[in-house]
C-alpha positions as CSV (number, residue, x, y, z in Angstrom):
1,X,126.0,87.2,118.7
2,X,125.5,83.4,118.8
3,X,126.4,83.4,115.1
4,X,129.8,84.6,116.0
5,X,130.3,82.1,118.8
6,X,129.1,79.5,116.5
7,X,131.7,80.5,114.3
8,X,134.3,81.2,116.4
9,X,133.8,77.7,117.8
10,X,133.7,75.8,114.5
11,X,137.3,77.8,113.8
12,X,138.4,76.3,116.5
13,X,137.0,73.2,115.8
14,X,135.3,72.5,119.6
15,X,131.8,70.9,120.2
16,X,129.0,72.8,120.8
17,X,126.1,71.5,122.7
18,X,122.5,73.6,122.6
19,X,119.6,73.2,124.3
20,X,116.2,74.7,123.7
21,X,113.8,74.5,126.6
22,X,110.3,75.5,126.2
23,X,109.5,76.8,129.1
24,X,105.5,77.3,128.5
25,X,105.5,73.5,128.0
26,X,107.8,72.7,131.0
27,X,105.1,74.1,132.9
28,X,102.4,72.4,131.9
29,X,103.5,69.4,132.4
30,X,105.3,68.7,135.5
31,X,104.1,65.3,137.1
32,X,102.7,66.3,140.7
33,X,104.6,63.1,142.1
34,X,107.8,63.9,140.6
35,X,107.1,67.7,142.8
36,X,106.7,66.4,145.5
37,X,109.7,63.5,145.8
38,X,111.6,67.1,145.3
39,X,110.1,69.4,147.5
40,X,110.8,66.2,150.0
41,X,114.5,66.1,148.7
42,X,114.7,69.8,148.9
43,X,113.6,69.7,152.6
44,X,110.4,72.0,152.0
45,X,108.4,71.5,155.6
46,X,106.1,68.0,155.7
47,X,102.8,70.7,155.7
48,X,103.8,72.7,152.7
49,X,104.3,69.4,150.6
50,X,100.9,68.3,152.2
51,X,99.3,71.3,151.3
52,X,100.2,70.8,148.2
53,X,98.9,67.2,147.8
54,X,95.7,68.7,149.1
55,X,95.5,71.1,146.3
56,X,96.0,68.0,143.6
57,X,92.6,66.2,144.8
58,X,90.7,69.2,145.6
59,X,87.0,69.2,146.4
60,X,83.5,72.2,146.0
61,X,81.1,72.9,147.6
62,X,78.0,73.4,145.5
63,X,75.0,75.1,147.7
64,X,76.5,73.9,151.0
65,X,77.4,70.3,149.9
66,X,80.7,68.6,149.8
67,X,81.4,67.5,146.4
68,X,83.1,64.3,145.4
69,X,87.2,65.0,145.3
70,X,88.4,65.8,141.6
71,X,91.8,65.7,140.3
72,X,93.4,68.7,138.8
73,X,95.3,68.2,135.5
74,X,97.8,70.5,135.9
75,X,100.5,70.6,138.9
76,X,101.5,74.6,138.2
77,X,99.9,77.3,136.7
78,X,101.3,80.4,135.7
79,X,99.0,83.2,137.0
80,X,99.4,80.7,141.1
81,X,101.5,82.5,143.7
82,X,103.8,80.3,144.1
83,X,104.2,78.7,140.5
84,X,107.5,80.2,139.8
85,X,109.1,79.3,143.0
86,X,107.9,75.7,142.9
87,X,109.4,75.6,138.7
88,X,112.6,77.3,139.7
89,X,112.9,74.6,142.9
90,X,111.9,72.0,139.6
91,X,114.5,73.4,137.3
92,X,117.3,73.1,140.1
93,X,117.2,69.6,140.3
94,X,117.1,69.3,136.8
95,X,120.5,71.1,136.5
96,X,121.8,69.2,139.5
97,X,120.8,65.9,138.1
98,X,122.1,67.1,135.1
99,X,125.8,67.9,136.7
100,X,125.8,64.5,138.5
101,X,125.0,62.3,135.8
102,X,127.9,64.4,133.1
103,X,130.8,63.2,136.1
C-alpha cells in the first residue's frame, strides 16, 4: 500500500515527508520537567501534577525507617496506570507544537 502511494506521488511529482517514531523509545525517555510544564499547560489539577512530582523523588521504608529520597530514572512506564494517558497528553503537544511551528 505505501509502495503505491510512494509511486503514485513520485508520478505526480509531489513531496513526500515520513516520519518514523519509535514509540518504545519515546517512552523511555520523556524528561519529567518537560511533563509537567504540559500537564500545567494542559490545565491537569495543581494535585495531580504534584502527585506526580512526588512520585519522581520517591522514598522506602526499610523495617519501619524512612529512607533517604531517590530519584527515579524513568518518568513513564509501560505496565503504570496512567502511562498511556500521560504519553498521549505528551504526544498532543508534540503535534500541536508541530502545527504551530509549520504556519
Amino acid at each position: 500500500m505505501l509502495r503505491c502511494i510512494l509511486e503514485k506521488l513520485y508520478e505526480l511529482n509531489l513531496d513526500l515527508h515520513l516520519l518514523n517514531i519509535d514509540f518504545k523509545q519515546a517512552y523511555d525517555t520523556i524528561n519529567s520537567t518537560y511533563l509537567h510544564e504540559i500537564l500545567k499547560e494542559f490545565r491537569i489539577p495543581k494535585k495531580l501534577v504534584n502527585l506526580s512530582k512526588m512520585m519522581q523523588d520517591s522514598k522506602g521504608k526499610i523495617q519501619g525507617q524512612l529512607t533517604e529520597a531517590f530519584g527515579i530514572e524513568r518518568c513513564l512506564r509501560e505496565s503504570d496506570a496512567l502511562s498511556t494517558t500521560v504519553f498521549n497528553i505528551v504526544l498532543e503537544k508534540v503535534v500541536r507544537n508541530r502545527h504551530t511551528n509549520r504556519n
